[in-house]
C-alpha positions in Angstrom: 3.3 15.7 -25.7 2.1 19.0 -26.8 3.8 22.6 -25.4 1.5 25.4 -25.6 2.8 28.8 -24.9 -0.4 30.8 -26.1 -3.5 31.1 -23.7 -6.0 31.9 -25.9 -4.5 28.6 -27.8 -4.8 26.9 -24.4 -7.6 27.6 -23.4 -9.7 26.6 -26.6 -7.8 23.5 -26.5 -9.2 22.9 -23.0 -12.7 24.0 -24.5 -11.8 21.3 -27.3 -11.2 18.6 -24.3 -14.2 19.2 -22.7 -16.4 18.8 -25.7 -15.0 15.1 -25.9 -15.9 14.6 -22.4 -12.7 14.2 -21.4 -11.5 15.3 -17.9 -8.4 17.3 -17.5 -5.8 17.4 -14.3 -3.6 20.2 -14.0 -0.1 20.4 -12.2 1.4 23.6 -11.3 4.8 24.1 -11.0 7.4 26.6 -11.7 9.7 24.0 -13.1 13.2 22.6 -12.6 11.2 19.4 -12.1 12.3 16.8 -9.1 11.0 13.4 -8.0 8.6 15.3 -6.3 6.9 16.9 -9.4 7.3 14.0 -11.3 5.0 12.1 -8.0 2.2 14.6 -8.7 2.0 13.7 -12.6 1.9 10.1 -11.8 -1.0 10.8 -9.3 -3.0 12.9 -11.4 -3.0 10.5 -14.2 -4.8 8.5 -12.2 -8.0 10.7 -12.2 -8.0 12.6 -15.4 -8.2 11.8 -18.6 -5.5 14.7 -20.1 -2.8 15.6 -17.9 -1.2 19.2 -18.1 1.7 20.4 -16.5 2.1 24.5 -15.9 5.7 25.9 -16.0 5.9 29.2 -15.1 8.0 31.0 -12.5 5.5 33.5 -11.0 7.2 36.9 -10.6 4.3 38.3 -8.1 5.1 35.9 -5.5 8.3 36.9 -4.8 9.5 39.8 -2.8 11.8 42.1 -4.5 14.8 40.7 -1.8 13.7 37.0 -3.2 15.1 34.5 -5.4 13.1 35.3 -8.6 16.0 36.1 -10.8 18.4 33.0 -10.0 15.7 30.7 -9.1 16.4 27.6 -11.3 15.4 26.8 -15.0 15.7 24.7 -17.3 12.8 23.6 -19.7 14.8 21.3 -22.3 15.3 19.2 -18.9 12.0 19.4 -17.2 10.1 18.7 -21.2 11.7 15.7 -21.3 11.1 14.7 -17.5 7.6 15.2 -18.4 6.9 13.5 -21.0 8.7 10.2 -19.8 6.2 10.5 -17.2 3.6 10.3 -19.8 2.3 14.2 -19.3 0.1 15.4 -22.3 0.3 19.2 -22.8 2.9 21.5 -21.0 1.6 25.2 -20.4 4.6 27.4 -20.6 3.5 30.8 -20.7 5.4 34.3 -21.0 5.4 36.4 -18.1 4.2 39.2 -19.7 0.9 37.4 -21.2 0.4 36.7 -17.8 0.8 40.1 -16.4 0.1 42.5 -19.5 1.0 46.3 -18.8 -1.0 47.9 -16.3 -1.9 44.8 -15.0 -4.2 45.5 -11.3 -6.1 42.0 -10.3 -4.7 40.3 -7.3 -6.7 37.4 -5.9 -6.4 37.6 -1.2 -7.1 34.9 0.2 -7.3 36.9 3.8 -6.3 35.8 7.4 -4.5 32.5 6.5 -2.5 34.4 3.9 -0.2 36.1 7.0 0.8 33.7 9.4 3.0 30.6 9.2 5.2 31.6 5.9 2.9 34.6 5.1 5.1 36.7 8.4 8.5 36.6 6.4 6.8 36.6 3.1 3.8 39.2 2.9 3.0 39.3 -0.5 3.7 35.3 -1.6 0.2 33.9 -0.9 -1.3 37.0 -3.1 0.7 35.9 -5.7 0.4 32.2 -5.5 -3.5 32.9 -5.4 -3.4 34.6 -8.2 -1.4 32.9 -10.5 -3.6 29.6 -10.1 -6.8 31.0 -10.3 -5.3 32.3 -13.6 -4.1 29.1 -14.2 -7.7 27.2 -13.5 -9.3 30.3 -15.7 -6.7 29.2 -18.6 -6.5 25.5 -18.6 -9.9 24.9 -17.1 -9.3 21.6 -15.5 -11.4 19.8 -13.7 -8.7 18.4 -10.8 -5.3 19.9 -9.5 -2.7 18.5 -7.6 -0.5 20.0 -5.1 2.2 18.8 -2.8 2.0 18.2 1.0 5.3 19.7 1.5 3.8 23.1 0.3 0.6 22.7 3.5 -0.5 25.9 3.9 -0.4 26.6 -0.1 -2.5 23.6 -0.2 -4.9 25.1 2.3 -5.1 28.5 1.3 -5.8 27.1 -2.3 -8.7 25.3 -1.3 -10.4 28.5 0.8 -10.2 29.8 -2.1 -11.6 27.2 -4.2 -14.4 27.2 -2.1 -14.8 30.6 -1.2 -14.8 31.9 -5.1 -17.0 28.6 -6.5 -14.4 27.4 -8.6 -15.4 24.2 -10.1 -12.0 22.3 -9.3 -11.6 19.4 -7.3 -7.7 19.8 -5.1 -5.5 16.8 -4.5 -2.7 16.9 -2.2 0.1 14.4 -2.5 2.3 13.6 0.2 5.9 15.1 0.4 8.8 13.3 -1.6 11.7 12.8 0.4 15.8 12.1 0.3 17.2 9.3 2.0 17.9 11.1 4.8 14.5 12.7 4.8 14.4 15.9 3.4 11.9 17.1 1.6 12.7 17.3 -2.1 12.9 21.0 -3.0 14.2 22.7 -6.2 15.7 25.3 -3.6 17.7 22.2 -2.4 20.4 22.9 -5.0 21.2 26.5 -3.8 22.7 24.3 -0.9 26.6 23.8 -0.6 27.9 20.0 0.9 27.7 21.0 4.4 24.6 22.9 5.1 23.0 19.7 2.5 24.0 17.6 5.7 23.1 20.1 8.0 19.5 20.1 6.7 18.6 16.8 7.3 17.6 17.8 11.2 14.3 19.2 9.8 12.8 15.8 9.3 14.8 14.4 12.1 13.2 17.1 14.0 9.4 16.5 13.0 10.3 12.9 13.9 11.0 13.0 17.0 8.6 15.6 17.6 5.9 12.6 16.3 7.1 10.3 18.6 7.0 12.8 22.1 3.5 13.5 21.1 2.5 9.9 20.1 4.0 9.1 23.4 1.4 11.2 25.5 2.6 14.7 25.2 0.0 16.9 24.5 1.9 20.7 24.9 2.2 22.0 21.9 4.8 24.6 23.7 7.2 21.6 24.9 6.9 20.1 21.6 8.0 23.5 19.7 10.8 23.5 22.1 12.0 20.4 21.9 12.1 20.8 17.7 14.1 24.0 18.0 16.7 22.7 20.8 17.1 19.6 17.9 17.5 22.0 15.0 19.6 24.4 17.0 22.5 21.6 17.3 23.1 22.7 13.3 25.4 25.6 13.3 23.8 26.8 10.0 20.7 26.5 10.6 18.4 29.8 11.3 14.9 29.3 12.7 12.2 31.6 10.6 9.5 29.6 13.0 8.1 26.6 14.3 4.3 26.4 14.4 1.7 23.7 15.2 -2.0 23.9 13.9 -5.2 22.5 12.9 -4.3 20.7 9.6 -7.5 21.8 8.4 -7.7 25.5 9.2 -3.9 26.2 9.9 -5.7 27.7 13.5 -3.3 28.0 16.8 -3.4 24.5 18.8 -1.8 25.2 22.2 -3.0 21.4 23.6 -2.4 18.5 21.3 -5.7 16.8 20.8 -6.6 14.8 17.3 -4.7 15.8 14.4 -2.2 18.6 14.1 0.2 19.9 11.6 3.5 20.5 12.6 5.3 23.5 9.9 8.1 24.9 10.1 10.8 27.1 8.0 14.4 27.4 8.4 17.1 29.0 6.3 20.8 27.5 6.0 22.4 30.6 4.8 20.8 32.3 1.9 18.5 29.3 1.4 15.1 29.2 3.0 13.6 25.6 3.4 9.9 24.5 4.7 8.9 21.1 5.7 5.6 19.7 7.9 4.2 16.2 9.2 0.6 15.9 10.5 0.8 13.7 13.2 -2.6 12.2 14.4 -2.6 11.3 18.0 -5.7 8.7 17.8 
C-alpha cells in the first residue's frame, strides 16, 4: 500500500492508472477508521481495479463552535486498518495544500444544502461539496463510495455529480451498525457509558417507526411524533430534528406513499449523532 501526501504526485499517479486502463474507486473519509469505513473499502473493491482511500479532516465543514480541533486521529491506526483490508494508495493530504493562502472557491450545492442537517449546520454541505470535488479533481476516480448513514451527503453529492458533469459513478453502502443498532460513528467515542446506552433509542426509534408505517400508517406527522415521544424517554437525549422525505430528493412528504426516508439528528450532551432508514411501504 502506497501513502501519497503530494497532489500533484497523486494526481499523475492517477493519470499513470488510467493509461493502464485500470479503473480507480475512491473512499473518502476523514479517518479514525471503524467497521463502517472498513465496509466501504470492501465494497469498492468490488468495482475498481485500484482502490484509494482519502484521509483528511476537512476544516471548511466545520463551524467555528464545532469539533474540528478534537475530532479524532490517528493514522498509524487507520494505515494499518487499511491495508489489511487490501486498500492500494491512501491520500493523506496537508490542509494547507488543500486550502493554500487566499484560497476563494467554494463549490454550493443550493436548496438541499439547508434543510435536514444543513439548519444547525449552515456552512457543512459547502464544505463537504467542496472538498470531494477537490478530491475527484485530485484522484480522478472513476467510482466513489459513500455511506447510507451520511443520506443527505450522499444525495447532495450526486446533485452535484450531475449537475457539474463530473464523470464519477456514486455508490452508497448501507449503514454499519452495533449490536444494539447504532450506527457506527467515529463521533461514537466522544460518548461516556451512559449516554452510549442512552443512544441506542435512535434505531429503536426508526424501528418502530418502520413497523407503524408498514402497518398502514400513512401520516408522516403521527409517525414524527411517535419517534420523538420514543427518543424523549432518554433523559440525555436532545432532539436537533426529526424529518421524513423523498429518499431521492430529500423533498417534504406529509402522507406516506412509496418510499420515504426517515433522518433524524440528536445530540447526547456535546455529541451530535445522525441516523436514517428508508422504509418502502410496497
Amino acid at each position: 500500500m502506497r501513502i501519497i501526501t503530494s497532489i500533484k504526485k497523486m494526481q499523475s499517479l492517477s493519470s499513470q492508472i488510467h493509461l493502464q486502463g485500470k479503473r480507480i474507486g475512491l473512499v473518502p473519509t476523514m479517518g479514525f477508521l471503524h467497521e463502517g469505513h472498513l465496509s466501504l473499502i470492501r465494497e469498492i473493491k468490488r468495482h475498481c481495479d485500484v482502490t484509494v482511500m482519502s484521509i483528511f479532516v476537512n476544516p471548511t465543514q466545520f463551524s467555528p463552535s464545532e469539533d474540528f480541533a478534537d475530532y479524532p486521529r490517528d493514522f498509524v491506526r487507520d494505515k494499518k486498518l487499511a491495508e489489511a483490508e487490501g486498500c492500494d494508495i491512501i491520500f493523506y493530504p496537508d490542509a494547507k495544500d488543500i486550502y493554500p493562502g487566499n484560497y476563494l472557491t467554494y463549490v454550493t450545492v443550493e436548496k438541499i444544502s439547508y434543510i435536514l442537517c444543513g439548519v444547525s449546520r449552515p456552512i457543512h454541505f459547502r464544505g463537504v461539496a467542496t472538498i470531494v470535488a477537490k478530491l475527484f479533481n485530485i484522484v480522478k476516480p472513476q467510482i466513489a463510495i459513500f455511506g447510507q448513514k451520511d443520506a443527505q451527503q450522499a444525495i447532495i453529492i450526486k446533485k452535484m455529480v450531475n449537475d457539474l458533469n463530473f464523470d464519477v459513478e456514486i455508490l452508497v453502502a448501507p449503514i454499519v451498525r452495533e449490536k444494539d443498532g447504532l450506527a457506527k460513528s467515529s463521533r461514537n467515542t466522544y460518548l461516556s457509558p451512559e449516554m452510549r446506552r442512552q443512544a441506542s433509542v435512535l434505531f429503536q426509534s426508526l424501528k418502530a417507526a418502520e413497523q407503524k408505517i408498514l402497518s398502514g400508517e400513512t401520516d408522516a406527522a403521527a409517525i414524527k411524533a411517535l419517534i420523538k415521544n420514543k427518543i424523549a424517554e432518554k433523559p440525555a437525549a436532545v432532539i436537533d430534528y426529526i424529518e421524513i422525505v423523498n429518499p431521492e430528493t430529500l423533498e417534504h412528504q406529509a402522507e406516506i406513499q412509496g418510499s420515504v426516508l426517515i433522518a433524524l439528528a440528536v445530540r447526547f450532551g456535546k455529541t451530535r449523532l445522525i441516523d436514517n432508514i428508508v422504509v418502502d411501504k410496497k
